[in-house]
C-alpha positions in Angstrom: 0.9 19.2 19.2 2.0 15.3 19.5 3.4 13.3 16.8 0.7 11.1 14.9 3.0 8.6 14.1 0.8 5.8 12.2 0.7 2.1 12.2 -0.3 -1.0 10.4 -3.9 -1.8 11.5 -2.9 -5.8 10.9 0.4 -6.0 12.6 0.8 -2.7 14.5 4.4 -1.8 12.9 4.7 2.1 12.3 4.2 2.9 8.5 5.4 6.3 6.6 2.7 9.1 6.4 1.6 9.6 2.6 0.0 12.6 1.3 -3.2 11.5 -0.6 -5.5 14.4 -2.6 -9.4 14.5 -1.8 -11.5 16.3 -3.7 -14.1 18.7 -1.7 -16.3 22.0 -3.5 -14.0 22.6 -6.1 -10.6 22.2 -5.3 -8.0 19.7 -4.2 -7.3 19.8 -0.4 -4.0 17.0 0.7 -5.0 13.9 3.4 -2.7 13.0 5.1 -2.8 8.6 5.2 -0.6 6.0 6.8 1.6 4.2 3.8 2.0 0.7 2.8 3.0 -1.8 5.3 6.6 -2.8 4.8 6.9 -5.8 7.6 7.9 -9.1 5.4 5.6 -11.0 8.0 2.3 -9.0 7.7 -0.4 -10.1 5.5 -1.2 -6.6 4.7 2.2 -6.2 2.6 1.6 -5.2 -0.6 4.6 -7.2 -1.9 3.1 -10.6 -0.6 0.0 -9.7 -2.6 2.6 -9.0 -5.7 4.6 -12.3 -5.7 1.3 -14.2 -6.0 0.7 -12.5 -10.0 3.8 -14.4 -10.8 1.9 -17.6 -12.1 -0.2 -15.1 -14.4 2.7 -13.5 -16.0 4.2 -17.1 -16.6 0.9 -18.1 -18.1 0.4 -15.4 -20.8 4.4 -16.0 -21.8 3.9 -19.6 -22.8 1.0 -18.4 -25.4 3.8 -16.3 -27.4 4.7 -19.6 -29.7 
């Protein structure tokens, strides 16, 4: 058997292999899914999409007066 070694569909960077659960009759069988992107340059980083909250957290800190 060859390696399936996954990649970001968005910038094609290799990404680490999570274990998911899907249910199917019953019982809880693992998937096998590529991770989170971790290239600081791909718009499919989950940390990019993070560091945009930031001006909802600083609204809801002024109210507190």
């Amino acid at each position: 058997m060859g390696t399936d070694e996954r990649v970001c569909p968005v910038c094609g960077q290799p990404v680490e292999t999570v274990v998911r659960r899907h249910k199917t009759l019953g019982a809880w069988v693992p998937v096998w899914t590529g991770g989170p992107c971790r290239n600081p340059e791909c718009e499919a980083n989950p940390d990019l999409a993070a560091g945009s909250g930031e001006d909802h957290g600083g609204a809801s800190a002024g109210k507190s007066s």
